[in-house]
DODO-81944 format. One line per 10 residues: number of its first residue (from 1); their letters; for each residue x, z, y of C-alpha. Coordinates in steps of 0.5 Angstrom, whole numbers, always signed. Each point is the difference from the previous one (the first is absolute). Example, Ala and Ser with C-alpha at 12.3 -4.5 7.8 and 13.67 -1.06 7.14 Angstrom:
2
1 = as = +25,+16,-9; +2,-2,+7
***
This chain:
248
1 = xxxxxxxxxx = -22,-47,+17; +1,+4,-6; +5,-4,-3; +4,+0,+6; +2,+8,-2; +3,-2,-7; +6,+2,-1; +1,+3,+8; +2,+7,+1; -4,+5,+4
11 = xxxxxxxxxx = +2,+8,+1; -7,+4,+2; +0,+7,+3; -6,+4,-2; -1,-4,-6; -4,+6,-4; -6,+0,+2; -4,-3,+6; +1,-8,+4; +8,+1,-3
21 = xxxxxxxxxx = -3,+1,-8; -5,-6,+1; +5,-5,+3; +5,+2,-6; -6,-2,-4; -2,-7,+3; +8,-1,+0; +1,+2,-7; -5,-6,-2; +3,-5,+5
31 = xxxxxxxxxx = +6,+1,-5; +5,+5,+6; +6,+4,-1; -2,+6,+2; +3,+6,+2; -4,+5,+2; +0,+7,+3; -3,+6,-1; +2,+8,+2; -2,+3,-6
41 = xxxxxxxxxx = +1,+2,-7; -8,-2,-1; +0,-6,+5; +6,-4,-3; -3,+2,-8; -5,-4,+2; +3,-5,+2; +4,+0,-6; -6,+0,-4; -4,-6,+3
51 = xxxxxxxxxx = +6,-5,+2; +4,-1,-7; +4,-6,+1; +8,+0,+0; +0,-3,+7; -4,+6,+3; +5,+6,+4; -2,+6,+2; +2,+5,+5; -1,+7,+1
61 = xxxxxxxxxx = +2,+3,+8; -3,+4,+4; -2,-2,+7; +1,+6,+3; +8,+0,-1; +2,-8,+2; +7,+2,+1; +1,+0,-9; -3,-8,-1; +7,-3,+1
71 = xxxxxxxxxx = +3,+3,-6; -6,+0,-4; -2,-7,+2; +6,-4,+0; +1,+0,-7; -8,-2,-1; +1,-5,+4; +6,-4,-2; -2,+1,-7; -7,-3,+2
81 = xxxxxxxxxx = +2,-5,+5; -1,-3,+5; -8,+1,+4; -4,-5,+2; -5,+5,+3; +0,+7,+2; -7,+4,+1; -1,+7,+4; -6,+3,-4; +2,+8,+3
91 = xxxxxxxxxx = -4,+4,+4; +1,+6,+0; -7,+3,+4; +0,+4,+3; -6,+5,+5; +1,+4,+5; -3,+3,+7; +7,+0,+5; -1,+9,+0; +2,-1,-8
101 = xxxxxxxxxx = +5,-4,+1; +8,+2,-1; +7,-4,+1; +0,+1,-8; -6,-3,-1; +0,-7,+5; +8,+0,-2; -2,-1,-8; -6,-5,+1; +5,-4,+5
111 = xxxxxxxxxx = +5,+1,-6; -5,-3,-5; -4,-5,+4; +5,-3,+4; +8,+2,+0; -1,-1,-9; -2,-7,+2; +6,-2,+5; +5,+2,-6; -3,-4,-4
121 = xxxxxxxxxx = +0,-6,+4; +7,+1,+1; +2,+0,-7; -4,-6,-3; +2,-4,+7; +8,+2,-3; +4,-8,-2; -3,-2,-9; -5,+5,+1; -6,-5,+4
131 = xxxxxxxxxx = -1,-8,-2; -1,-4,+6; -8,+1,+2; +0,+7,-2; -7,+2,+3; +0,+7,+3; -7,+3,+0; -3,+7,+2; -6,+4,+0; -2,+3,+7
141 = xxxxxxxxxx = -7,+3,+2; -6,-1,+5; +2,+6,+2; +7,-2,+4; -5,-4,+4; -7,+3,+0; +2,+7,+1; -3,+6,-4; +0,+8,+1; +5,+4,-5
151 = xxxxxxxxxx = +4,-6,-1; +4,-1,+5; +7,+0,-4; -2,-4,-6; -3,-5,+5; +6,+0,+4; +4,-1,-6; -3,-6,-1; +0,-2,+7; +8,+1,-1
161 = xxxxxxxxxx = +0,-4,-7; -4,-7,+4; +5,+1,+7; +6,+0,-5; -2,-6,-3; -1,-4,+5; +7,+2,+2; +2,-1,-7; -3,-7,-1; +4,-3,+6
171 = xxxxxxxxxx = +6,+3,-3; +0,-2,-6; -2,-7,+0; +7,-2,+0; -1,+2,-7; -6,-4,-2; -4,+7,+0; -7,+1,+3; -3,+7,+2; -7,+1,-1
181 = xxxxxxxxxx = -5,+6,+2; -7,+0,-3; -4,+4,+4; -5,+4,-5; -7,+2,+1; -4,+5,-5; +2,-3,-8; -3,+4,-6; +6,+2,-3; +0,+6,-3
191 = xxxxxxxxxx = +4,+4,+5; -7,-2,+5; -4,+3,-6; +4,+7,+0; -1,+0,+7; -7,-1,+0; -2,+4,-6; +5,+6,+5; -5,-1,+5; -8,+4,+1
201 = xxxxxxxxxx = -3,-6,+3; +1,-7,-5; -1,-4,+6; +6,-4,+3; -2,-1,+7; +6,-6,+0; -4,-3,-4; -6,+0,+6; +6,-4,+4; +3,-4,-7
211 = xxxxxxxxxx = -6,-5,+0; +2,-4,-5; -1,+6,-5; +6,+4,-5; +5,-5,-1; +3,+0,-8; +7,-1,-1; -1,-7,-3; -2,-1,+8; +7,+2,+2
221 = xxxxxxxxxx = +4,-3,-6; -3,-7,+2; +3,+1,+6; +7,+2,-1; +2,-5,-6; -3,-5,+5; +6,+3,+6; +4,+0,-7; +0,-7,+0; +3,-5,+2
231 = xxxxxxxxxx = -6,-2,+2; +0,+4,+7; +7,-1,+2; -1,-1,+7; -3,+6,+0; +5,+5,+2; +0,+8,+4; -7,+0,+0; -5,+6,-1; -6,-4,-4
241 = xxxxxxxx = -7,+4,-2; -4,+1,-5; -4,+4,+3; -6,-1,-2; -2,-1,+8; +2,+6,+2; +4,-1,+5; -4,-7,+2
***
């Protein structure tokens, strides 16, 4: 399959750090054209130090103000050429009890999680911006199906993202673009490490469920360069997980 991503030009969102940071890797050594997101001044220095190459493009944006992308995106775009593939890697988390809760709060999450990503497609779906066979994929969270306390905005910013996909995927096909969730169980990236490292107690109680163990962002990765593929092309609007078991 490596081969299969030589020369081909894949945009991932969130490509700092975590499952965008290992997909940008496996990619990079498959010979991909990468542009690659990030939101900060540390996150797109890293990517500028470990991926070299001329074919590379970076883009800083913040995932809280969507209404900037189209100017400061287009002209990347145009100069990058046409997408191959397009993986959304952002999640902002987001924990808190329904008495915490505020307008400002909910409407920032959804803002970053799921109107960020609308906007998006919207604008690499645009004529010359996608090759035919563009393979479209998101990550989603077992916590849009399973249900947690305190994470009821997050997990329904991800539920929003897997309804408008499948919508997506049926409007879309016409241009020969697929649309894809992947529903993600506990993977250990460093944003997990944080969260477990911020609690009292280090036991995850997910993972009593997650019988499969902790995944790594490798487990995740083999999966989105499959659905990248055109090995899957018969695979369309669909919320496919890696979960580790959990929602078994």
């Amino acid at each position: 399959m490596m081969s299969e991503f030589k020369n081909k030009k894949i945009f991932i969102t969130g490509a700092s750090k975590g499952i965008g940071f290992a997909l940008a890797k496996y990619l990079d050594g498959c010979g991909a054209s990468l542009l690659l997101h990030a939101s900060s001044d540390e996150g797109i220095k890293r990517l500028k130090e470990e991926f070299l190459s001329d074919e590379h493009k970076f883009w800083q944006a913040d995932f809280f103000n969507p209404e900037s992308f189209e100017s400061k995106l287009s002209s990347i775009l145009d100069d990058f050429g046409p997408l191959d593939g397009f993986v959304n890697c952002v999640g902002v988390r987001m924990r808190r009890p329904i008495n915490l809760l505020n307008v400002g709060v909910i409407q920032q999450t959804m803002t970053a999680n799921f109107v960020s990503y609308m906007e998006l497609v919207k604008i690499i779906t645009k004529r010359n911006r996608f090759n035919s066979g563009l393979s479209i994929i998101s990550i989603s969270s077992i916590s849009a199906h399973a249900g947690g306390a305190a994470v009821s905005v997050y997990a329904a910013s991800k539920g929003a993202i897997e309804s408008a996909n499948r919508c997506l995927a049926k409007e879309l096909y016409k241009k020969n673009i697929r649309v894809n969730s992947i529903i993600c169980g506990q993977v250990g990236t460093e944003a997990y490490n944080d969260l477990m490292a911020s609690k009292e107690n280090t036991t995850d109680p997910v993972l009593e469920r997650q019988y499969m163990g902790l995944g790594i962002p490798k487990d995740v990765v083999n999966i989105i360069t499959f659905m990248l593929s055109n090995q899957s092309k018969f695979i369309n609007g669909q919320s496919i997980p890696a979960d580790g078991g959990y929602l078994t």
